[in-house]
C-alpha positions in Angstrom: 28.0 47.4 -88.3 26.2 44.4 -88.4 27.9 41.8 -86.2 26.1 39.0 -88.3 26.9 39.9 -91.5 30.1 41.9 -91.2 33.3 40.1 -89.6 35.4 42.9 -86.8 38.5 44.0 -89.2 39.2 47.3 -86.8 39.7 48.0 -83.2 36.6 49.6 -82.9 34.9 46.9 -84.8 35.7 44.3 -82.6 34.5 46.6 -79.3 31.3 46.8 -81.0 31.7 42.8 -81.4 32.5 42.4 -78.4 30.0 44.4 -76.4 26.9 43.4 -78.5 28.2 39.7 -77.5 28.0 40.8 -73.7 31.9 42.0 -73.1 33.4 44.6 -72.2 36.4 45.8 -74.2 38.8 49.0 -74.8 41.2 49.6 -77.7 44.9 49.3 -77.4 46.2 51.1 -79.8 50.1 50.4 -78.5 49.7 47.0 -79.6 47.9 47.5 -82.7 45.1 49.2 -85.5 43.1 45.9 -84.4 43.8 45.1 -81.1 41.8 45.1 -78.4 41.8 44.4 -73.9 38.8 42.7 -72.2 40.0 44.1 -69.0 39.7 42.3 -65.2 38.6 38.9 -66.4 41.6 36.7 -65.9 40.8 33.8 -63.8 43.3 34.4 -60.3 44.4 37.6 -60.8 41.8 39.2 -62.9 44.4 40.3 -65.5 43.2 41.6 -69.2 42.9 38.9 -72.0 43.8 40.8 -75.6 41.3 39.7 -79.0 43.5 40.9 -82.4 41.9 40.6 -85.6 43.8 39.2 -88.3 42.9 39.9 -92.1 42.6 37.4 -94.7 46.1 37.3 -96.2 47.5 39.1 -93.4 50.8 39.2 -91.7 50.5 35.9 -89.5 54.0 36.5 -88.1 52.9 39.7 -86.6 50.0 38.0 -84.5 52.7 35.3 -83.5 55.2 38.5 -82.2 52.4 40.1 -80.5 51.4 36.6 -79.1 55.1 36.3 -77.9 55.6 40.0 -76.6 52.3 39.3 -74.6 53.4 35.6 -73.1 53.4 35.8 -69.4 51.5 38.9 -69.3 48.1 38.5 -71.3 46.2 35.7 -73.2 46.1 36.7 -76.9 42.7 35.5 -78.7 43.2 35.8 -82.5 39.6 36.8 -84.3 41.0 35.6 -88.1 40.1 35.6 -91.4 42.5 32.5 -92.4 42.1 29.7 -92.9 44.0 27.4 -90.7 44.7 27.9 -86.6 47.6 25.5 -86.3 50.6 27.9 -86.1 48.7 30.6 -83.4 48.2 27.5 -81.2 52.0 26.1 -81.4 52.9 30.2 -81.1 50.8 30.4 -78.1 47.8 32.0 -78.8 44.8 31.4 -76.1 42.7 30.3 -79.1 41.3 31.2 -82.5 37.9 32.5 -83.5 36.9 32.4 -87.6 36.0 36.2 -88.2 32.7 35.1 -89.8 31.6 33.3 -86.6 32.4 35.8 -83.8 29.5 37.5 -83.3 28.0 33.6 -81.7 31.1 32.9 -80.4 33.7 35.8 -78.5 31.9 35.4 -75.4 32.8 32.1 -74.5 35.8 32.1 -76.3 36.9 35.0 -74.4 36.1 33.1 -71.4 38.0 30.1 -71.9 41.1 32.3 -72.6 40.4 33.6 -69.4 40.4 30.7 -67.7 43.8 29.3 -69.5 42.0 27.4 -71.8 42.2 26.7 -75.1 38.9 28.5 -77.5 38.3 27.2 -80.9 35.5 28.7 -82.8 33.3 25.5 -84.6 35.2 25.7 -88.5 38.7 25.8 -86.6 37.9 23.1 -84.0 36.8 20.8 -87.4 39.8 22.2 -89.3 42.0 21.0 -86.1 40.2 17.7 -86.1 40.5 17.4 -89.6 44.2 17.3 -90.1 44.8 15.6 -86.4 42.6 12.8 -86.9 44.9 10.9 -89.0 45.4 8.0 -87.2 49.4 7.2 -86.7 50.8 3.5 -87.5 53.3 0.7 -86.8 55.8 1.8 -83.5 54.3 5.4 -83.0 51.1 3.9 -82.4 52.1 1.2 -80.2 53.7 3.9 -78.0 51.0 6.1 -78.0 48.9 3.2 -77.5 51.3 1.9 -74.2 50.8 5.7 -73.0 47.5 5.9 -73.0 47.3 2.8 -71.1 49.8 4.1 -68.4 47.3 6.5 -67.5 44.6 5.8 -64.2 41.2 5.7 -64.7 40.6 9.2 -63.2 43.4 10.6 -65.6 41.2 9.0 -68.6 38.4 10.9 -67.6 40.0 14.3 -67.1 41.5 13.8 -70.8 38.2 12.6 -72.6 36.6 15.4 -71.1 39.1 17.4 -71.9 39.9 16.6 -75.2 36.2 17.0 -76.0 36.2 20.5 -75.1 35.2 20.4 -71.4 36.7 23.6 -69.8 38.7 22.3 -66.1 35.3 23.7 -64.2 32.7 21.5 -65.9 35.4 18.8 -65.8 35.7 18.9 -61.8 31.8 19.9 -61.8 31.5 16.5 -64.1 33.4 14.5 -61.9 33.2 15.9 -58.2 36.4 17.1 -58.1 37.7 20.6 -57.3 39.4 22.4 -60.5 43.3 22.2 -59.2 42.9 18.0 -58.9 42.0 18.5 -62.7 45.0 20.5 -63.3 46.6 17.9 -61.4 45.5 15.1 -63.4 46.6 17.0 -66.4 49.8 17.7 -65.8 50.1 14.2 -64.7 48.8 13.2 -68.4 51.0 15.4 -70.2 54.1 13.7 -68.2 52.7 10.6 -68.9 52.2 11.1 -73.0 55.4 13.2 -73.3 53.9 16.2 -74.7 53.1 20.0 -73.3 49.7 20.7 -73.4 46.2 20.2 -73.5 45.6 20.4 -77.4 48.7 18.0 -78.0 47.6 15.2 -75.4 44.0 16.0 -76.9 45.3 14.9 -80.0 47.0 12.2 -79.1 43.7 10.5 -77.8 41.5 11.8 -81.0 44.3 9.7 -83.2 43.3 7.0 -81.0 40.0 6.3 -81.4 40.2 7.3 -84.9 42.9 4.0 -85.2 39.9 2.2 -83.6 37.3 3.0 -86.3 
């Protein structure tokens, strides 16, 4: 298989994907005909972090169950054929990867889902943007607006970096800060803004400047 011209649609396609891309992988045929572990590289407790493929016009519910039997115990990174990401991300998937752009990008998507982050391949981070940079008006935007401003300084800088796709070890490399005060900072945004995680109080903040334009 070409990796560049041929998107992983089988277990042992996306173990050749993912060890031509650098990572090591094994099938897991209990969770599924696509599903593969990239074993020991959890950040802290060097769990396994699982890649599915997911077909054009497949069964999107069954990556969300799988995404749902897994929470708590693995980091489910969705390699898809599909066109929009939005529903894996509210189910809880670590991230999405466009099946056409894998063979660049599993490495360091696999990586951020290691670290707890969230890994968008280029098309779904502009299809994300796309539909989340309509800028909100009248009250909600005031609101937003009065959040934002609640926030410190320092907070504002964890979130821009954040929310431009600065993993929490550049951030704290970025600003001189060791990566739990950046989780710190976060979860102190997220209280601040009223919502749950990164990609929501990432939005929140794209909306914003995209009012300012």
């Amino acid at each position: 298989m070409s990796c560049e011209s041929e998107h992983p649609s089988s277990a042992d396609e996306l173990h050749t994907a993912l060890t031509r891309a650098g990572v090591g992988a094994e099938p897991a045929p209990q969770l599924g005909e696509a599903v593969v572990r990239v074993p020991g590289v959890r950040d802290g407790d060097g769990g396994d972090v699982v890649v599915a493929y997911e077909p054009h016009g497949g069964d999107r519910d069954a990556t969300l169950a799988l995404v749902s039997e897994l929470r708590g115990t693995a980091p489910v990174l969705v390699v898809s054929e599909q066109e929009c990401p939005l529903s894996l991300l509210t189910g809880g998937a670590a991230g999405a990867v466009r099946a056409g752009e894998a063979a660049a990008h599993l490495r360091w998507a696999v990586g951020f889902a290691a670290a707890g982050e969230t890994a968008l391949s280029p098309y779904y981070a502009a299809s994300v943007a796309d539909r989340w940079l309509r800028p909100v008006r009248g009250e909600q935007a005031r609101q937003r607006t009065l959040r934002l401003q609640a926030l410190t300084c320092r907070e504002r800088e964890v979130l821009e970096l954040a929310a431009d796709g600065m993993p929490n070890r550049d951030v704290a490399r970025r600003l001189h800060i060791c990566d739990d005060t950046v989780k710190d900072h976060l979860r102190a945004v997220y209280r601040k803004m009223g919502v749950r995680n990164r990609l929501q109080a990432a939005r929140c903040l794209w909306e914003s400047r995209a009012a300012t334009v």
